[in-house]
DRENPA-3360 file (N, C-alpha, C; in nm, 2 decimals, always signed):
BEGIN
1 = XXXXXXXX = +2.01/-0.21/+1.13/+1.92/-0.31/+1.18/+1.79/-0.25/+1.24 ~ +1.85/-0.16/+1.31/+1.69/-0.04/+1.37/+1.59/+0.00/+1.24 ~ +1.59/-0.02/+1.13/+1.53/+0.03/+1.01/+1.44/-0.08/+0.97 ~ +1.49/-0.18/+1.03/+1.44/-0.35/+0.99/+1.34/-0.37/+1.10 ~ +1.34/-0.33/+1.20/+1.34/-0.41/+1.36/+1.16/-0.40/+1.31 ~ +1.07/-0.34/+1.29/+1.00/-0.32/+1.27/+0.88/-0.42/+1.19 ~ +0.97/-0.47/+1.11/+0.89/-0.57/+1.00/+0.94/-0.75/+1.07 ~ +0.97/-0.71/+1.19/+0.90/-0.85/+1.26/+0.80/-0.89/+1.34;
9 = XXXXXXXX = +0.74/-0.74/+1.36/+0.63/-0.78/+1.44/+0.51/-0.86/+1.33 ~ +0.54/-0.79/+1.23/+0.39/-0.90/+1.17/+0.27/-0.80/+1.05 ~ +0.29/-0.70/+1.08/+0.18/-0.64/+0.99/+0.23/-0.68/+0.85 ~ +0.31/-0.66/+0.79/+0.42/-0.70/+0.67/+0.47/-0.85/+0.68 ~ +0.46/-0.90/+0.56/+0.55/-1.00/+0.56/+0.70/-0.98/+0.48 ~ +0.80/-0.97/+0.54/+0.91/-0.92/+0.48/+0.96/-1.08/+0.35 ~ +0.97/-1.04/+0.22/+1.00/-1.12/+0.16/+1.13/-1.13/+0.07 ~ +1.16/-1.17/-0.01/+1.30/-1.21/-0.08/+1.23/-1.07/-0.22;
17 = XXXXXXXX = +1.37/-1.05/-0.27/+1.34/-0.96/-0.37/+1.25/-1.07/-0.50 ~ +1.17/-1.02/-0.59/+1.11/-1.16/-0.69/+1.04/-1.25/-0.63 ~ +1.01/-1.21/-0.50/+0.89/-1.36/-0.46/+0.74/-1.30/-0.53 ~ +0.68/-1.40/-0.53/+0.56/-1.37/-0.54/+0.48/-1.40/-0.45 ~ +0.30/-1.36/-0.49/+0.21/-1.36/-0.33/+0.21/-1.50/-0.40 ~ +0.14/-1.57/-0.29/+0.08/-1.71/-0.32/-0.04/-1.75/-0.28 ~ -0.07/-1.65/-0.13/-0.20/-1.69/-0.07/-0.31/-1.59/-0.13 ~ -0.40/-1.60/-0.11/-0.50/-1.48/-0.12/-0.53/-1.43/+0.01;
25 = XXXXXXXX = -0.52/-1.32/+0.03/-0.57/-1.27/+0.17/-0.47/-1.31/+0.27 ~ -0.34/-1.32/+0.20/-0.27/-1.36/+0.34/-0.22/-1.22/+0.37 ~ -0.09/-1.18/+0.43/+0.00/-1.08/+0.50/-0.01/-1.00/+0.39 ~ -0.01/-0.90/+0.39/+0.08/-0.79/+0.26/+0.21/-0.86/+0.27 ~ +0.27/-0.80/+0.14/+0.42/-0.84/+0.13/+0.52/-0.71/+0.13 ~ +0.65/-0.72/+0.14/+0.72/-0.59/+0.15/+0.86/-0.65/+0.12 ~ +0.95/-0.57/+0.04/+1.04/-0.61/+0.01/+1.13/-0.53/+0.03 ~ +1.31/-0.56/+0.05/+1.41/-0.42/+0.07/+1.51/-0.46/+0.01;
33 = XXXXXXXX = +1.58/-0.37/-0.08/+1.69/-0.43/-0.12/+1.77/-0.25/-0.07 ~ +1.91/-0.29/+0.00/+2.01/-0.17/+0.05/+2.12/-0.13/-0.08 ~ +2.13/-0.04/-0.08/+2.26/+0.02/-0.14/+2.36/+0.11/-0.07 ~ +2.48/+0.08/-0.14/+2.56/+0.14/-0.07/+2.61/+0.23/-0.20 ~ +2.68/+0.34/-0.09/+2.71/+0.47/-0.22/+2.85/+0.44/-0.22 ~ +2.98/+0.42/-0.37/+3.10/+0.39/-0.39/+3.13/+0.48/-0.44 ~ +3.27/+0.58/-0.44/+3.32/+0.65/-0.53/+3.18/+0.73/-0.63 ~ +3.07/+0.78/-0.57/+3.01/+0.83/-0.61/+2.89/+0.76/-0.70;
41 = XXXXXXXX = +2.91/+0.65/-0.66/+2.83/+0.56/-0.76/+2.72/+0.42/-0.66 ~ +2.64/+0.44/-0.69/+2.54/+0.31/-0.62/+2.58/+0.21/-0.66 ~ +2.68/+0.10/-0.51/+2.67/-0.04/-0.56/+2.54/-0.14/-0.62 ~ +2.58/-0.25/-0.60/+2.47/-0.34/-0.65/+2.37/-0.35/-0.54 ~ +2.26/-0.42/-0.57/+2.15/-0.40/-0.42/+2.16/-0.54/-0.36 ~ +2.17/-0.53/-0.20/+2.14/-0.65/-0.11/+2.03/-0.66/-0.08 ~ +1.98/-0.78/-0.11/+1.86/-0.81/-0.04/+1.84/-0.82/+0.13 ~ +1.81/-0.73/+0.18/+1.82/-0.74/+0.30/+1.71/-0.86/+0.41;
49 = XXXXXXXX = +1.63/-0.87/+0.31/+1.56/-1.01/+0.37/+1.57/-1.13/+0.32 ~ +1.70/-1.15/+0.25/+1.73/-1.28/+0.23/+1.84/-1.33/+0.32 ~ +1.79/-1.37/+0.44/+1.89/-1.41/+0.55/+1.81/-1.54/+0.59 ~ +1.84/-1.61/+0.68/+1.81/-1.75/+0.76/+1.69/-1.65/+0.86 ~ +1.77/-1.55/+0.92/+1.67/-1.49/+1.04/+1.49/-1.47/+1.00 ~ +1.55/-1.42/+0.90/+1.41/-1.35/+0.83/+1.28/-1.47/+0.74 ~ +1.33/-1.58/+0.73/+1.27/-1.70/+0.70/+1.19/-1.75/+0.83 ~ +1.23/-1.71/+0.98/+1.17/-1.77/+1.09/+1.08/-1.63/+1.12;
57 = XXXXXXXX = +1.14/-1.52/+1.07/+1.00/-1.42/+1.07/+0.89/-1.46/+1.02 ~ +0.93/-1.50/+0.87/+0.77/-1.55/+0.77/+0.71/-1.65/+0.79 ~ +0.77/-1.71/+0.90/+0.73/-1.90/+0.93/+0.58/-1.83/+1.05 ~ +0.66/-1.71/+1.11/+0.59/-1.65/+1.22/+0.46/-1.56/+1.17 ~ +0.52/-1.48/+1.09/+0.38/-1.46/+1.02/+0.31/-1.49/+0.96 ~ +0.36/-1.61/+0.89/+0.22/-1.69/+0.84/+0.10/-1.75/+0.88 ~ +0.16/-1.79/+1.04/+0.13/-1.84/+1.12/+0.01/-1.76/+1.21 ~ +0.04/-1.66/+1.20/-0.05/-1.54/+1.29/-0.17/-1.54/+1.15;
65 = XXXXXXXX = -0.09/-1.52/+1.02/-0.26/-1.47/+0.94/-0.31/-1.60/+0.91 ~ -0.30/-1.72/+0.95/-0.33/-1.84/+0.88/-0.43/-1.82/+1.00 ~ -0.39/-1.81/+1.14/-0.49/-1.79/+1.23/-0.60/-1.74/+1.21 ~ -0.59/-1.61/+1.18/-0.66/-1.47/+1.21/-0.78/-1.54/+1.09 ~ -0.69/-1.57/+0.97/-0.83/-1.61/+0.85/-0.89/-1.77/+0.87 ~ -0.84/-1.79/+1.01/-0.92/-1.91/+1.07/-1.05/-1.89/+1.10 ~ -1.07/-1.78/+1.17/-1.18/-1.71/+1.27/-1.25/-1.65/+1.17 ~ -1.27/-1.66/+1.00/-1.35/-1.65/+0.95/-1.39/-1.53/+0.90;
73 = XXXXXXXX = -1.48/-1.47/+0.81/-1.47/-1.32/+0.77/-1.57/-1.26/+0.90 ~ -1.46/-1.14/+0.88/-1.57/-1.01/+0.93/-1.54/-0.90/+1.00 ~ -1.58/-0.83/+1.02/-1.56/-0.67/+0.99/-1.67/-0.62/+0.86 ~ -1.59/-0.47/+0.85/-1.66/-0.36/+0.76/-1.66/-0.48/+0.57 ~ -1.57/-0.58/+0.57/-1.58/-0.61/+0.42/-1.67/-0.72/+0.41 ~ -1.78/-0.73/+0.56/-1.92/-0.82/+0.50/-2.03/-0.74/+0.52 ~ -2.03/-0.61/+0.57/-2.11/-0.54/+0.54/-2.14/-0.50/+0.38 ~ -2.32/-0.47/+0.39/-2.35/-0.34/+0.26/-2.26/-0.20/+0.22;
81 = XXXXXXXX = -2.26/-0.18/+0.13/-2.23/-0.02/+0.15/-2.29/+0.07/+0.24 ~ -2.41/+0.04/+0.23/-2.48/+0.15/+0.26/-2.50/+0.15/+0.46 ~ -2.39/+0.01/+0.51/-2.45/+0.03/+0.66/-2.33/+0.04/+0.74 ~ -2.18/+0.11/+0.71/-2.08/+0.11/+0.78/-2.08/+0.26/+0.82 ~ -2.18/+0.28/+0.87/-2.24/+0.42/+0.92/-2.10/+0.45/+1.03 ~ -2.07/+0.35/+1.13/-2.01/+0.34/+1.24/-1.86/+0.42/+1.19 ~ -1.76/+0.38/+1.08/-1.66/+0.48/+1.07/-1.73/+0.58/+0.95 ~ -1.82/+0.59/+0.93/-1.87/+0.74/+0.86/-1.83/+0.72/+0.75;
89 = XXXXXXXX = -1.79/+0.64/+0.67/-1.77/+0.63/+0.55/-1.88/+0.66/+0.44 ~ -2.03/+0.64/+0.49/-2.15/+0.69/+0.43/-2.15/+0.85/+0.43 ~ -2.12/+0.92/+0.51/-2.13/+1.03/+0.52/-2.01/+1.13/+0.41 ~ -1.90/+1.07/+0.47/-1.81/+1.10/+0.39/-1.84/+1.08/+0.23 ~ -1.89/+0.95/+0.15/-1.89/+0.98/+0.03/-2.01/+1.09/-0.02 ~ -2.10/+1.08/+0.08/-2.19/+1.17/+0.04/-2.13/+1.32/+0.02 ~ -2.05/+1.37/+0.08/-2.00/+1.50/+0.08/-1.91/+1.50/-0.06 ~ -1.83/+1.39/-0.06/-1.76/+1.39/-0.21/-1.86/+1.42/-0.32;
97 = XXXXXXXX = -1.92/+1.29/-0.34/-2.04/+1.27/-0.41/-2.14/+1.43/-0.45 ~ -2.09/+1.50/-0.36/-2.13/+1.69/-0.42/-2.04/+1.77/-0.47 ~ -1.88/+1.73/-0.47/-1.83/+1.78/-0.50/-1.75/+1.73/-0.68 ~ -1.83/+1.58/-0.68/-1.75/+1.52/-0.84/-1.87/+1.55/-0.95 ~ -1.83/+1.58/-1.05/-1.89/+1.66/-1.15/-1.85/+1.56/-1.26 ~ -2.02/+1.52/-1.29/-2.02/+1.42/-1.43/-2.03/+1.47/-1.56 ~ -1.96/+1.41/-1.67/-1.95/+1.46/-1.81/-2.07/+1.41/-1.88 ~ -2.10/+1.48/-1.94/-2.26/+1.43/-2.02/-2.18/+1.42/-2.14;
% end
């Protein structure tokens, strides 16, 4: 359970094995299935987020990103390229940008 405890706070949406995304921009998704080792051999896989518990997790985090994409865009992905000076990301590709070598 200590390996799990983690994917309730919310960065992740822990899901069923075979779900698919549905939202655009909602939570990332993450999935776990456990194995156990038998007579030298991997049983079948549990889905470890297919519980009742883990359904009131996703009710929880859907809830927080339904929020968060209430409040509308913004950050670094409504900026230009050329003006997110602030984490150096300009600077940085410029240094790549000397080291990649085009094929004529």
């Amino acid at each position: 359970a200590e390996v799990l405890a983690p994917f309730t706070i919310g960065h992740l949406m822990p899901v069923m094995k075979n779900s698919s995304v549905s939202f655009f921009d909602g939570p990332p998704v993450v999935n776990c299935l456990a194995f156990c080792v038998h007579k030298g051999k991997l049983t079948n896989p549990a889905d470890v987020f297919d519980h009742p518990y883990w359904d009131w997790v996703r009710n929880r985090i859907a809830e927080k990103a339904t929020e968060i994409r209430a409040q509308g865009f913004f950050g670094a992905a409504m900026l230009f390229y050329s003006e997110p000076e602030y984490g150096g990301t300009v600077a940085k590709m410029k240094e790549l940008e000397k080291k990649i070598t085009k094929k004529k």
